[in-house]
C-alpha positions in Angstrom: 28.9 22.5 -18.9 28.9 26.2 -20.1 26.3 25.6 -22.8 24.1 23.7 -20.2 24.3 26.7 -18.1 23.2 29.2 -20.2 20.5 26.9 -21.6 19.3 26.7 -17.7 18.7 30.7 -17.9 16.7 30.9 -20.6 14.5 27.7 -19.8 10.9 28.2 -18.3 10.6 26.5 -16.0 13.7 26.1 -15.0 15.3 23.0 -14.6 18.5 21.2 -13.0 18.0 17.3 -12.5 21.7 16.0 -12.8 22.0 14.9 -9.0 25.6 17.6 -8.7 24.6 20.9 -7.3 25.1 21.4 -3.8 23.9 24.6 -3.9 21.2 26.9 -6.1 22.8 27.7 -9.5 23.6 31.5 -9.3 22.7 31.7 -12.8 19.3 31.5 -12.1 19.0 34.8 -10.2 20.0 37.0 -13.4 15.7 35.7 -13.9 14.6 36.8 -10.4 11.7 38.8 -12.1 10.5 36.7 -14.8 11.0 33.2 -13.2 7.9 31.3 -11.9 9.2 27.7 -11.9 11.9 26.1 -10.5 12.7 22.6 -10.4 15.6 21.0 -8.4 14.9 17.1 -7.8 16.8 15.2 -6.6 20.3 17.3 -6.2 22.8 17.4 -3.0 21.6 20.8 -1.6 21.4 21.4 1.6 20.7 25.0 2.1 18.2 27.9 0.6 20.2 31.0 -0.3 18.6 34.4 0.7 18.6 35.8 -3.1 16.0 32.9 -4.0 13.4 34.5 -2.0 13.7 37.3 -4.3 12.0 35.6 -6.9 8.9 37.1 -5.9 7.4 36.5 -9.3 8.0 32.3 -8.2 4.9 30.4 -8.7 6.2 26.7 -8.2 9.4 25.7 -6.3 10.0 22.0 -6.2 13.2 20.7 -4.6 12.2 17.1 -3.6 15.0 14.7 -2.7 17.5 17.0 -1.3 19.3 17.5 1.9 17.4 20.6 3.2 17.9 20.3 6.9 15.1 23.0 7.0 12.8 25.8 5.3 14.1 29.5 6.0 11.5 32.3 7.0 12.2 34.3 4.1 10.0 31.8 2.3 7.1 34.4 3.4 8.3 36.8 1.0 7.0 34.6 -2.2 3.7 35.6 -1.7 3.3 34.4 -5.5 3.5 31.0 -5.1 1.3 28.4 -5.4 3.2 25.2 -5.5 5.7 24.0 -2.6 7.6 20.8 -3.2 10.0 19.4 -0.5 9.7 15.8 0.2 12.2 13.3 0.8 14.3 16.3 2.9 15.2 16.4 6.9 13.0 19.3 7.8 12.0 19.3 10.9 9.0 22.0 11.0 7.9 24.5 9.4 8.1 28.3 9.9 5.2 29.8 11.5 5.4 32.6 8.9 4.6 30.2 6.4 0.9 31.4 6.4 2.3 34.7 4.4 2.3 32.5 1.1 -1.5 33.0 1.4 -1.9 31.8 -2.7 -0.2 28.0 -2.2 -2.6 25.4 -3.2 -0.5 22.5 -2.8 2.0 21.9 -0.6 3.7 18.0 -0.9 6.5 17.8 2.4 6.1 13.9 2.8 9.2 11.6 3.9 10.4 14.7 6.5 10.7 14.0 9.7 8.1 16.9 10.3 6.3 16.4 14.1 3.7 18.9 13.9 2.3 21.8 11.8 2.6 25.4 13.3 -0.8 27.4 14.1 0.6 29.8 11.1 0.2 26.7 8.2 -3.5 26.8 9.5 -3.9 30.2 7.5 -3.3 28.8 4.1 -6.8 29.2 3.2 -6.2 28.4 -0.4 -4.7 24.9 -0.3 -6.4 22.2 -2.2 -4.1 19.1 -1.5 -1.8 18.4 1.2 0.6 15.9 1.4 2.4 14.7 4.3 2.7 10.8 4.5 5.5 9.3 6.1 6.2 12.0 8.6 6.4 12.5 12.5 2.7 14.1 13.1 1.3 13.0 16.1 -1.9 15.5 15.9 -3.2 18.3 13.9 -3.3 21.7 15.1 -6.9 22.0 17.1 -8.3 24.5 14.0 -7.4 22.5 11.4 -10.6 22.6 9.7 -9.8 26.2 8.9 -8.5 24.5 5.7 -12.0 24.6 4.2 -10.6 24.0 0.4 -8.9 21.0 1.0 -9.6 18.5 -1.9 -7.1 16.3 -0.8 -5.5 15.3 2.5 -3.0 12.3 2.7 -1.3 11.5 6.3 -0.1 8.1 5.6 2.2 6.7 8.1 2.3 9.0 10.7 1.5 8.4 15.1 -2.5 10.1 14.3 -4.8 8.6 16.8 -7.4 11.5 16.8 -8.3 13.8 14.7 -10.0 17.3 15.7 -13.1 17.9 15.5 -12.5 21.4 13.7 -11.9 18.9 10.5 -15.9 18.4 10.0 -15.9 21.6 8.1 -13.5 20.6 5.3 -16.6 19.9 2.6 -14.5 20.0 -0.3 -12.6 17.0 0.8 -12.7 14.1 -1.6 -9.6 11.8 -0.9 -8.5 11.3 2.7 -5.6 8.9 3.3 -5.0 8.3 7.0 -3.8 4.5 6.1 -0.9 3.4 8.5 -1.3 5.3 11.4 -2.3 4.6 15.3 -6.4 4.9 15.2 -7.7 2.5 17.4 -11.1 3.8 16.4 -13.0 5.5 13.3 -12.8 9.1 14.1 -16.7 9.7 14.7 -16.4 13.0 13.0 -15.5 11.7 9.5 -19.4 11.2 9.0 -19.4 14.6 8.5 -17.7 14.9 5.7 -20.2 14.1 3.2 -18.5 15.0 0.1 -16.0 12.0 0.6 -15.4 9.9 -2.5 -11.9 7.7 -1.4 -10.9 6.9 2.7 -7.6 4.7 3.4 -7.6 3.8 7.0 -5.7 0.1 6.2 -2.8 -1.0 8.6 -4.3 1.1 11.9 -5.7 -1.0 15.1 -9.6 -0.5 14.1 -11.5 -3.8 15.5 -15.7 -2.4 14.7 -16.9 0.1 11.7 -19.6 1.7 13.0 -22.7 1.8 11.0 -22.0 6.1 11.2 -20.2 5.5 8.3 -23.1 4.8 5.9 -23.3 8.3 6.3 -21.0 8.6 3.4 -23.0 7.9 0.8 -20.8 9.7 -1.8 -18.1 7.4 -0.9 -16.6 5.3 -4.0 -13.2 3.6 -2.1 -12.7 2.3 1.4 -9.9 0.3 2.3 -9.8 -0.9 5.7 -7.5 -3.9 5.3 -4.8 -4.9 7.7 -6.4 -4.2 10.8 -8.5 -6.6 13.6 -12.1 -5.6 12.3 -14.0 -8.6 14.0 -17.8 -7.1 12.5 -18.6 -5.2 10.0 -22.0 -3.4 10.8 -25.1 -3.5 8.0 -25.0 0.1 7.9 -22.5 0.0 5.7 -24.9 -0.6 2.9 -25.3 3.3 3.4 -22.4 3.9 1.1 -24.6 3.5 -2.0 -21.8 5.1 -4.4 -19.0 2.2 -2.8 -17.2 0.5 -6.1 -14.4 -0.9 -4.2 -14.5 -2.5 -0.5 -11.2 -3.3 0.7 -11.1 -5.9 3.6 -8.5 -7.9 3.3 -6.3 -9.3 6.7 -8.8 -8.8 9.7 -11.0 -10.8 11.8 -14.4 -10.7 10.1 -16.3 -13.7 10.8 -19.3 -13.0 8.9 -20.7 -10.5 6.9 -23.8 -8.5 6.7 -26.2 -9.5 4.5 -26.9 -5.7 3.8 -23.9 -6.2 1.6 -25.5 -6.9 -1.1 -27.0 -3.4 -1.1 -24.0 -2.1 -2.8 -25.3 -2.3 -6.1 -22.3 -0.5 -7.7 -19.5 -2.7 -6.1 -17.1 -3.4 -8.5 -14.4 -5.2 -6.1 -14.8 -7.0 -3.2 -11.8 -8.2 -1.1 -12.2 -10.3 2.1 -8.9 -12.6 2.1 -7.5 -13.4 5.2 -10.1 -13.1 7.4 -11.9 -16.1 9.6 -15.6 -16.1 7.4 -16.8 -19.5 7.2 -19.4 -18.6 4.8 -20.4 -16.0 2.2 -23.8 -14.2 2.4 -26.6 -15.2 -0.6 -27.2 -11.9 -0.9 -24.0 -11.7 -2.8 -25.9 -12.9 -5.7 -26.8 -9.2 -6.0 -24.2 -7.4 -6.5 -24.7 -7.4 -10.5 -21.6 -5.3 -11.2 -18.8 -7.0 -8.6 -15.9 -7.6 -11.1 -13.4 -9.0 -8.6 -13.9 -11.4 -5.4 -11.2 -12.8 -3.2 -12.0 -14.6 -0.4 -8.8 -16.4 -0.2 -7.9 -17.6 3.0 -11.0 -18.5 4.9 -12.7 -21.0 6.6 -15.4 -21.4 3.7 -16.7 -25.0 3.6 -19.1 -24.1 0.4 -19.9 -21.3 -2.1 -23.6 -19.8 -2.0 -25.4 -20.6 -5.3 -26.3 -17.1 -5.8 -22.5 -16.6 -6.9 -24.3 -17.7 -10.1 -25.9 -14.1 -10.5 -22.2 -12.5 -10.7 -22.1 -12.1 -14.3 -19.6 -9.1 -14.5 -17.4 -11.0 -12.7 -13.8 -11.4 -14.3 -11.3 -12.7 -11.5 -12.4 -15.2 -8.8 -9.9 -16.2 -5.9 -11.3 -18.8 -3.0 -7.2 -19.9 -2.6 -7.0 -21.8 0.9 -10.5 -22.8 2.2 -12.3 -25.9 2.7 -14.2 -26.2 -0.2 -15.1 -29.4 -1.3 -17.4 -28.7 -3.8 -18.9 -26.0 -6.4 -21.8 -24.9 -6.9 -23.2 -25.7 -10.4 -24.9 -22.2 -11.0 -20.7 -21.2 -11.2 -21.2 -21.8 -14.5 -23.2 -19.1 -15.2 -20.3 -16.6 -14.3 -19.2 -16.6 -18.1 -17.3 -13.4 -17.9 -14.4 -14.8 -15.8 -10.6 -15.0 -16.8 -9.0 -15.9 -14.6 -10.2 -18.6 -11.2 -8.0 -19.7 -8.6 -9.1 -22.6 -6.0 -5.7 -23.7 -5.0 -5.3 -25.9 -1.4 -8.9 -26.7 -1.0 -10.6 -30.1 -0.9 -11.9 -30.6 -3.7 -12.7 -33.6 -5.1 -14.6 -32.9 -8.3 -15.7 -30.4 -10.5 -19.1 -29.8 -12.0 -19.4 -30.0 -15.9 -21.0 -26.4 -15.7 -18.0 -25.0 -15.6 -17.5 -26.0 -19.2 -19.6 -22.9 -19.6 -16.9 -20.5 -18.6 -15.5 -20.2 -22.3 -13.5 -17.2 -21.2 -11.3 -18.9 -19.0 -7.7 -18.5 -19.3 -6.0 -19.5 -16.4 -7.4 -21.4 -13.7 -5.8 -23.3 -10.6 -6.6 -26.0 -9.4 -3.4 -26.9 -7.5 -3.5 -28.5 -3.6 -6.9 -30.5 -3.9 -8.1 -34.2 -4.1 -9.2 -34.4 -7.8 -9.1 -37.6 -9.4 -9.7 -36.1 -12.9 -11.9 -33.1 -14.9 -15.3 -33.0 -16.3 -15.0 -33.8 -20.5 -16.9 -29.8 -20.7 -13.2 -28.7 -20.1 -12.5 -28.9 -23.8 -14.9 -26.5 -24.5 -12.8 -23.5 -22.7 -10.5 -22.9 -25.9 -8.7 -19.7 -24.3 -7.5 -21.3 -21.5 -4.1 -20.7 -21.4 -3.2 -21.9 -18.2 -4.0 -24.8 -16.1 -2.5 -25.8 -13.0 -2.7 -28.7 -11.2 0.5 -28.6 -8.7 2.4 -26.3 -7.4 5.6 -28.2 -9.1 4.1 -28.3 -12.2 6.7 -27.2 -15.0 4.7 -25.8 -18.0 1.4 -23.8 -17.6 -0.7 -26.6 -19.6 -0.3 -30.4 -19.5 -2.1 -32.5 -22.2 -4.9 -34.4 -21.0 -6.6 -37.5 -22.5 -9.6 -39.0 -22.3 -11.1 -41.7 -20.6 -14.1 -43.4 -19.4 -14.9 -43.1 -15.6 -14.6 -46.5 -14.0 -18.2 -46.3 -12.2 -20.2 -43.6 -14.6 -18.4 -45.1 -17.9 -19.0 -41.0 -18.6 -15.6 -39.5 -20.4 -13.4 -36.9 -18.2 -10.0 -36.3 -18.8 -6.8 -37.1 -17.2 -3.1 -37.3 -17.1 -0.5 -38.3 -15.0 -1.3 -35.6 -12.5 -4.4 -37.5 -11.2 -5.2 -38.2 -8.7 -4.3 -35.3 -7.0 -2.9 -35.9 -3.5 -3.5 -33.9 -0.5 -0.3 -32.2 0.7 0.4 -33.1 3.8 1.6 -30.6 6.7 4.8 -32.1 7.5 5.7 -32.3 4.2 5.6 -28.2 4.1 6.9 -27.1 7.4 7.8 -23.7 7.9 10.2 -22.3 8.9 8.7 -20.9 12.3 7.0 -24.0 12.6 10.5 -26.0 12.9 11.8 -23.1 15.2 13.4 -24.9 18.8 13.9 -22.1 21.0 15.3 -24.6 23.4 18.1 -26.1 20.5 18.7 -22.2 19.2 20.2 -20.9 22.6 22.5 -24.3 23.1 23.7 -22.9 19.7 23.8 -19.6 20.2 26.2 -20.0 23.4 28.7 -22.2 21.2 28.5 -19.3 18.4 29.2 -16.3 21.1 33.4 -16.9 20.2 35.1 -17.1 17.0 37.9 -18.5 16.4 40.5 -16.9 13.4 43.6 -18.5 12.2 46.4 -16.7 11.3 49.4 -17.6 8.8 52.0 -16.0 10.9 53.5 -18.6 12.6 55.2 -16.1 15.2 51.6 -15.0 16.3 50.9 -19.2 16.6 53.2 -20.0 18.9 52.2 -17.0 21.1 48.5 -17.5 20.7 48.9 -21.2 20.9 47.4 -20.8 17.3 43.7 -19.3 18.4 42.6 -16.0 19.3 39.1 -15.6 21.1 36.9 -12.9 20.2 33.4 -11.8 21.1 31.4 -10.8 18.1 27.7 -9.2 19.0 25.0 -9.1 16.7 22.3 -6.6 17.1 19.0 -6.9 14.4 18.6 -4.5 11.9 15.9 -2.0 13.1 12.3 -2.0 10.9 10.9 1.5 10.1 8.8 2.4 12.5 11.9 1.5 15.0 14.2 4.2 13.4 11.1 6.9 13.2 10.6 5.9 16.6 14.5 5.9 17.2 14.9 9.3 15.3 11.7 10.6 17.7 14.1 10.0 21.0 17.1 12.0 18.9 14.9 15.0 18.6 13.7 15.3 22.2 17.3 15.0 23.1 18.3 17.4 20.5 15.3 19.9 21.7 16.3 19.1 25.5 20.5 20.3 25.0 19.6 23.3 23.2 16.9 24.4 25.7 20.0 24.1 28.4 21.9 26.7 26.0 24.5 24.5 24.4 26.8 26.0 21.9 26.6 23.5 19.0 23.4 22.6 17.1 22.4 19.4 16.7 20.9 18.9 12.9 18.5 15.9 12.4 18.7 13.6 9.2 16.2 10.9 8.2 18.8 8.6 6.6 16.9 6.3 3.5 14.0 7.1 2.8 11.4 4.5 2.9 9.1 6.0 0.6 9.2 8.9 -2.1 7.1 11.8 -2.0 4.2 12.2 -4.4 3.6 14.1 -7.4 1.7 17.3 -7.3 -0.8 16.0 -10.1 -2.7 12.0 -9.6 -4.9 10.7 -11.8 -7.5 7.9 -10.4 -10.4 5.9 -11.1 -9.3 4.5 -14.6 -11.6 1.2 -14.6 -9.1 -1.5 -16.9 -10.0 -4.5 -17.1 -7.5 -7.0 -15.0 -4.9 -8.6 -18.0 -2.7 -10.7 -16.3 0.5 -12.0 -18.3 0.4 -15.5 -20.1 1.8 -17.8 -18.3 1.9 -17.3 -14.7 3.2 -20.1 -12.3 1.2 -21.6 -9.4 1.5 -19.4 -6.9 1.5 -16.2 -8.7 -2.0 -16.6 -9.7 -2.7 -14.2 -7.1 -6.1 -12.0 -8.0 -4.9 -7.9 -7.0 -6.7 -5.1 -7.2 -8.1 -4.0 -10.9 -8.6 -0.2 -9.8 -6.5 0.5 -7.4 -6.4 4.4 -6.9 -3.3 3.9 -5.7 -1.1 6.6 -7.0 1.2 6.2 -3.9 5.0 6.6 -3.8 8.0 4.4 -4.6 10.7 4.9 -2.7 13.6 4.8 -5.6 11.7 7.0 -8.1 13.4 10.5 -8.8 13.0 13.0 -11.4 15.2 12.8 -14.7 
């Protein structure tokens, strides 16, 4: 331990990851005037002594995954430092004086259970990237936008409903993630953000996109999935720069044909919506590398789907389909096709043509056997045909269909038979509310036998005791359950009592980012050899996504 300590003294940075120290190493302060780094993730302290603000030389402080309770006012005196790291803490707020660390640049305090920013935090002038997702932020301070040099602003899973209209004059920002939040509407003044290359507003309560945000034309990612969009308007096909268009779980019925303006879409999600039908402009979008339009009401595929020949992974999982298109053939670029729990009864020997194919699913439909063309796809690695199906390929063999006398293939998987409803009843579908409470009321006592046999012959050999059962709260019901602590907290020290009441997020649910996220790499999708039936699930190729996992620490 005393060699590790003295190796701590001489290290820049500095570092102590071994999860022990409740409080700052002293040893650290002998380097008050040379150190610039320190890192503490993931320890047990819960307090900031007074001698670390002497480290006036301190360009980076990073002490995620503590149990700071909050962040003392002698931080003003590190007017040095450019890097502030203290997610995954309990801090409540922070100080007003904050705004004397005029050089930070990045500040990450996400997973606190932070309700608002003071006016002071507004003066940072120099900050590039903010993060505070998973927090307690109801608003933003009115002059926000006084944060001109903000590259990067992620708010994830806060109570935002608005924003203020100060934040039109951030025109350096390039990635704004406001994904799982209260919006009920697109703030009308993100249109002024021109620069804007990446927008998250997924899981919110948006039900119209207004064609105000074609405005962005510089925008490359949208994701507006999980919410009750019911129209998507043609503007859209403003955002000539869009790669990736994220729609997944709303209430789209239809889409613009203007869509297939987007000439550099790369990835196209509409699962889970109600569309009936895909536009023939589609055709057009020469570049699209991934479509999923699982979980529709699509009776048919447009023939222009023919023109897609980028395209790599194709889901159309539970529709309607009952047939394909021929020109599907001419998609020759795609790996991996899944067409589970639709109606279809055959297949068109164009697909043959697909020679890239490697696993395709066919699982759930009425096929009485496959075109002979299917020998031709020689990388095919994985065919399914049911969802019970025990090895990723089945031999076929070949025979001559009984009214063309043409060869297909078969085995004794044909003919496929449609699965039934009863057959897969869920569990809410099976629910009796009626049947549950007669239940319930004969559960409400339980009885416990006991071997001593005095005890029996007093308790006549059962004793009666009432158990309750209360459901484990989600998330947002212990932020909104920590929310109703704080106002107490706030209302008892107001009234001058004695004791302080400290406020403690418990688990986490998510971890707090890193200061530096790389996006945009483009690899091609690779899913692993074999996958069973129902993992053939097509997910996103680029995702951007450099967001947070709540068990990762530093080591």
């Amino acid at each position: 331990m005393t060699t590790k300590r003295k190796l701590i003294g001489r290290l820049v940075p500095c570092r102590c990851f071994r999860g022990e120290e409740e409080q700052v190493p002293k040893e650290i302060f002998s380097f008050e005037r040379t150190l610039e780094e320190l890192y503490l993730d993931a320890n047990q302290i819960e307090e900031l002594p007074k001698q670390l603000f002497n480290c006036q030389a301190l360009k980076k402080l990073s002490m995620p995954d503590n149990d700071l309770s909050n962040l003392p006012t002698t931080i003003a005196s590190l007017v040095n430092l450019k890097e502030l790291d203290i997610s995954k803490n309990g801090i409540q707020e922070f100080p007003d004086n904050i705004k004397c660390c005029k050089g930070l640049s990045v500040v990450e305090a996400s997973v606190n259970p932070i309700t608002k920013l003071p006016d002071g935090f507004t003066q940072l002038l120099n900050l590039t990237q903010l993060f505070l997702n998973d927090a307690f932020l109801e608003y933003l301070p009115a002059n926000f936008g006084r944060l001109s040099k903000l590259r990067i602003l992620e708010l994830r899973e806060n109570h935002l409903k608005t924003m203020p209209k100060s934040i039109h004059r951030l025109t350096q920002l390039e990635r704004l993630d406001l994904g799982s939040n209260e919006f009920s509407e697109v703030p009308e003044v993100l249109e002024q953000i021109h620069n804007l290359k990446e927008l998250w507003l997924d899981n919110n309560s948006l039900q119209t996109i207004p064609g105000s945000i074609g405005k962005l034309r510089q925008l490359r990612y949208l994701d507006l999935a999980k919410n009750r969009i019911e129209t998507l308007d043609a503007d859209i096909s403003g955002c000539e720069a869009l790669e990736d268009l994220l729609l997944s779980s709303n209430m789209l019925q239809h889409l613009p044909d203007s869509i297939g303006m987007l000439k550099k879409l790369t990835t196209l999600k509409v699962d889970d919506n109600q569309l009936t039908s895909l536009p023939n402009t589609i055709g057009s979008l020469s570049l699209l590398e991934e479509l999923d339009c699982s979980c529709n009401e699509l009776e048919s595929l447009p023939p222009t789907i023919g023109y897609l020949h980028s395209l790599r992974t194709f889901a159309a999982d539970e529709n309607f389909l009952s047939e394909l298109p021929r020109e599907i053939g001419n998609c020759k670029n795609v790996t991996v096709m899944s067409l589970r729990s639709n109606k279809l009864e055959f297949l068109p020997d164009e697909i043959g043509q697909m020679t890239k194919l490697r696993v395709l699913n066919l699982s759930d439909n009425r096929l009485k056997n496959l075109p002979f063309t299917f020998t031709k796809l020689k990388d095919l690695a994985a065919l399914w045909l049911s969802d019970n199906q025990s090895k990723a390929l089945i031999p076929l063999q070949t025979e001559a269909h009984p009214e063309t006398k043409q060869k297909v293939l078969t085995n004794y998987m044909f003919p496929q038979q449609p699965r039934h409803d009863e057959d897969y009843q869920s569990d809410s579908d099976s629910f009796n509310p009626t049947l549950w409470e007669e239940q319930r009321q004969q559960r409400m006592t339980v009885a416990f036998d006991f071997e001593d046999k005095k005890e029996e012959e007093d308790n006549s050999g059962k004793v009666e005791i009432n158990l309750k059962r209360y459901p484990t709260p989600y998330p947002e019901d212990l932020k909104n359950m920590v929310k109703s602590v704080q106002s107490l907290v706030g209302k008892s020290v107001h009234a001058g009592h004695g004791h302080q009441h400290q406020l403690s997020t418990g688990t986490a649910t998510s971890a707090g980012t890193n200061m530096e996220h790389t996006h945009l790499s483009k690899e091609p999708y690779e899913p692993p050899w074999p996958l069973p039936p129902k993992e053939v699930q097509i997910t996103h190729t680029d995702t951007y996504r450099r967001y947070r996992s709540s068990s990762s620490t530093s080591v």
